[in-house]
N, C-alpha and C positions, 0 to 999 in steps of 0.2 A: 443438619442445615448447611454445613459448610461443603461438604459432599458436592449436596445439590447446587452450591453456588456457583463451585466448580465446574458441574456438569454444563450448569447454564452457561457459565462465563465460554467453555468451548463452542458449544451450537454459536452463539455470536460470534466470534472469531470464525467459524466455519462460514459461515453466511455473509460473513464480510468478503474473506477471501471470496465465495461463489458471485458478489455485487462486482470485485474487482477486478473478476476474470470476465464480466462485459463489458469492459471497457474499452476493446478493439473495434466494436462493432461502434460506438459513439466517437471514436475518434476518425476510423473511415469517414462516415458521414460528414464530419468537422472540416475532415483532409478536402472533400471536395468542393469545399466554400474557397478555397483557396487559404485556408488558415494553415500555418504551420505547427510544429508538433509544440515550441515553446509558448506560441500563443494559445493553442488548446489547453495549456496546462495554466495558462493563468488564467482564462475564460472560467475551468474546471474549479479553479480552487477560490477565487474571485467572486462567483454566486455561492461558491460551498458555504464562505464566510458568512456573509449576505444569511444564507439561511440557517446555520448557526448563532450568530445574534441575534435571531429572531426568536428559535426557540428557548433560548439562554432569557430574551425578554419578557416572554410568555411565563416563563418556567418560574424564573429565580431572579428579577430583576439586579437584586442586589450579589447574584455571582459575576457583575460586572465590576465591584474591586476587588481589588487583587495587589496584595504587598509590591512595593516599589521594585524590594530587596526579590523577587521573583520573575522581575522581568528578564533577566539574562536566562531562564529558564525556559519562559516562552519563548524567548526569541528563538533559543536551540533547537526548540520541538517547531517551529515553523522556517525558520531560515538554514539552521543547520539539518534540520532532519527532510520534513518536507520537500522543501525546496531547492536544498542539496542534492536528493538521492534523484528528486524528478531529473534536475537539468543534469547531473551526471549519464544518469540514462539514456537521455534522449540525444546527449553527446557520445555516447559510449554506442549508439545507434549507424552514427553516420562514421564512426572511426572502425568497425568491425560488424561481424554478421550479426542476424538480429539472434540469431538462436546463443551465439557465445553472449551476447549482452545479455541475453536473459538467464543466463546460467551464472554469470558473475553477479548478476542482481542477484538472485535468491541462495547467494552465498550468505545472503542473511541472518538465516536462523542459526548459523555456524558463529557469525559475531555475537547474537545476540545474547548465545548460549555463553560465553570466555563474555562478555562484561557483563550477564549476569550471578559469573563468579565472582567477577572482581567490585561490581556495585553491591547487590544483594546477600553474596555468600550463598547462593543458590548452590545445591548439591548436583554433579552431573553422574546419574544412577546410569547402570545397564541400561532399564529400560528406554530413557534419554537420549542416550547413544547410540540404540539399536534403531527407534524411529527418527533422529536426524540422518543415518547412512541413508535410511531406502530413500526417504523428502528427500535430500539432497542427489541421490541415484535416481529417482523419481520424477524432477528437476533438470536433469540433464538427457532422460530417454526422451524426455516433452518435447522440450525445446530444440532435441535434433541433437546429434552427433558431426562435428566437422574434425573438418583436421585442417584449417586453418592457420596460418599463424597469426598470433597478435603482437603489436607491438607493445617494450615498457611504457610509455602513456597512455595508451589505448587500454593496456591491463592495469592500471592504478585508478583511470578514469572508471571503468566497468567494477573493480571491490569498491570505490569509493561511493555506487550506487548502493552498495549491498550494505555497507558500513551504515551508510545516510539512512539507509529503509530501517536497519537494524536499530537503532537512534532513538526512534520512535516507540518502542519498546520498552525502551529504558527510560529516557526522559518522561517519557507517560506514567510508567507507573510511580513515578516520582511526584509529579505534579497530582497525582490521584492520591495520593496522603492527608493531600490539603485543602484539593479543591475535587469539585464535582465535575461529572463526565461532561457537562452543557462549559463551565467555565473553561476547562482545560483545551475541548476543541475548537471553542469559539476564540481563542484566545492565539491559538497556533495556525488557525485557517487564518485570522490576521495578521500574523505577522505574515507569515509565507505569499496571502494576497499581495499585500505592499510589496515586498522584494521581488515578486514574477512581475509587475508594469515596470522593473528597470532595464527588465530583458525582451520584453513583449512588439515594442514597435506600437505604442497606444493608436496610433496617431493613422497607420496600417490598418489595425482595427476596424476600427472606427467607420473609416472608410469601406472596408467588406462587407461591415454588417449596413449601412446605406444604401450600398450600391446591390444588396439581395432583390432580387425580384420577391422573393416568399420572406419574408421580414419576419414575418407574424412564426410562421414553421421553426425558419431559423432561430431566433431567441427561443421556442419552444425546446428545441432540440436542444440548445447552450444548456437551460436549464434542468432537462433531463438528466444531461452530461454530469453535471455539479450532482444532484439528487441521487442518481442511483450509484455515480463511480468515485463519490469524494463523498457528501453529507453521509448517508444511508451507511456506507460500511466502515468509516471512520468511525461514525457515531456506536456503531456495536461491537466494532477491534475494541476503543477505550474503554466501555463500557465490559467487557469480558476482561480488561487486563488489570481487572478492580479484587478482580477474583482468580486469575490463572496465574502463572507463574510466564516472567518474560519469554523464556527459553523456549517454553511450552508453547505459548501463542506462537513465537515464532515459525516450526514446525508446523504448527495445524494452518496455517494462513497459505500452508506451499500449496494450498489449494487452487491457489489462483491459476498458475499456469495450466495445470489439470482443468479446470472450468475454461477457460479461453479456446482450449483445444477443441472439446466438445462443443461449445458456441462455434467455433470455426468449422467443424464438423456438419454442424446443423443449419447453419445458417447461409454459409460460403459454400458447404458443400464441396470443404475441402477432405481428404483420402485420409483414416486413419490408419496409420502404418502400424507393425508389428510391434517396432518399437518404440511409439509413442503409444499404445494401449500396454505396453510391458510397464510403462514409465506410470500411467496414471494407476495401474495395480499396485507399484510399488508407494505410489503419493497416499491411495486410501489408505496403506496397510501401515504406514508410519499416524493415520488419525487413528486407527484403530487400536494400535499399539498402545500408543497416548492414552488413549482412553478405558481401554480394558482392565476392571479393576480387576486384581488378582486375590484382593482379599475374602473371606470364607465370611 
């Protein structure tokens, strides 16, 4: 039974990752309202919440309390973690190429693997270590190869994406001791809502989504945004990390950038190079790794 939990808890994680790697294609669309990348992100997580306490309402009305003494924990997983790694990113964006920012983000699974020593006592096996190299080697064929240079703020900006992403991981499986997958995300989509209108420009807003000719399409799209790139694979990351180990999820999630490339592929009809199909061989072969039982 627990096997199989495991088995399942991965497929979710994977599927998350595959929901998160379309999220280029919902932000394009958003870019050309005239929205910027920090208001896409509160639009994104602002309905996410929205439909979180909804099904948190439906589900389990009474997973809406929650000990006092566990609020500094929500706040981590939506202010520190959330909301941290988003706006590092998207700052980590304009201070460097997009391909180095995306390599310092999914230094992730790297964090998340060293604090889930130091939280959990998680053991870091061969097998462990052999599919966080290629993920992490997998991660960087993706995202391009430069030679760039960055500067020290620009590279503290860019791990503190990867720290913040990592975050979530940990704080999550902590909060899932106690509470359930509807309470824990409903609770971190709230905080992190709140804290992205201090950065947003409401007032901006507001104003774009008025001044839309197609009103009715546009909120449609916002809320697609929320649904398929923030609800939908939040909801089965937490849900999977009820049963997988931190470190582990973290690795199988490198999926994202591998599913973005191919959505860019298919849809942009942009060029798969040599070494970005080298890169997504090596991202499968660190899930496979993971998952390959070796036992008789």
């Amino acid at each position: 039974m627990g096997k199989y939990r495991s088995k399942t808890g991965s497929i979710l994680i994977i599927i998350a990752g595959i929901l998160w790697g379309s999220m280029g294609i919902f932000v394009r669309r958003l870019s050309s309202y005239g929205f910027d990348p920090v208001q896409i992100v509160a639009i994104r997580i602002t309905l996410a919440a929205v439909f979180f306490c909804l099904i948190l309402f439906i589900k389990d009305p009474s997973g809406f309390r929650i000990s006092f003494k566990d609020i500094p924990l929500f706040f981590g997983l939506g202010i520190g973690s959330i909301l941290f790694f988003t706006i590092c990113y998207f700052k980590a964006i304009t201070m460097m190429s997009l391909s180095i920012a995306a390599i310092l983000l999914y230094t992730s699974p790297v964090w998340i693997v060293i604090m889930s020593v130091w939280f959990f006592k998680e053991k870091i096996n061969k097998r462990k270590l052999i599919a966080l190299a290629f993920a992490l080697g997998g991660c960087i064929l993706v995202s391009g190869i430069s030679d760039e240079r960055v500067s020290v703020s620009g590279l503290l900006v860019g791990l503190g994406s990867g720290i913040g992403y990592g975050l979530y991981s940990i704080l999550g499986t902590v909060a899932l001791r106690k509470y359930s997958t509807y309470t824990v995300t409903a609770y971190t989509f709230m905080f992190a809502a709140f804290g992205s209108w201090f950065f947003c420009h409401p007032s901006d807003m507001v104003k774009k989504y008025s001044e839309a000719q197609d009103f009715g399409f546009l909120l449609l799209l916002s809320c697609l945004t929320a649904l398929i790139t923030a609800f939908l694979p939040f909801l089965a990351y937490t849900q999977g990390l009820s049963s997988v180990e931190a470190g582990k999820a973290g690795i199988l999630a490198t999926v994202e950038p591998m599913v973005a490339t191919l959505f860019g592929i298919v849809v942009y009809s942009e060029r798969l190079t040599l070494i970005s199909g080298l890169g997504i061989i090596m991202i499968l072969s660190a899930v496979i790794i993971l998952n390959y039982n070796v036992e008789r």
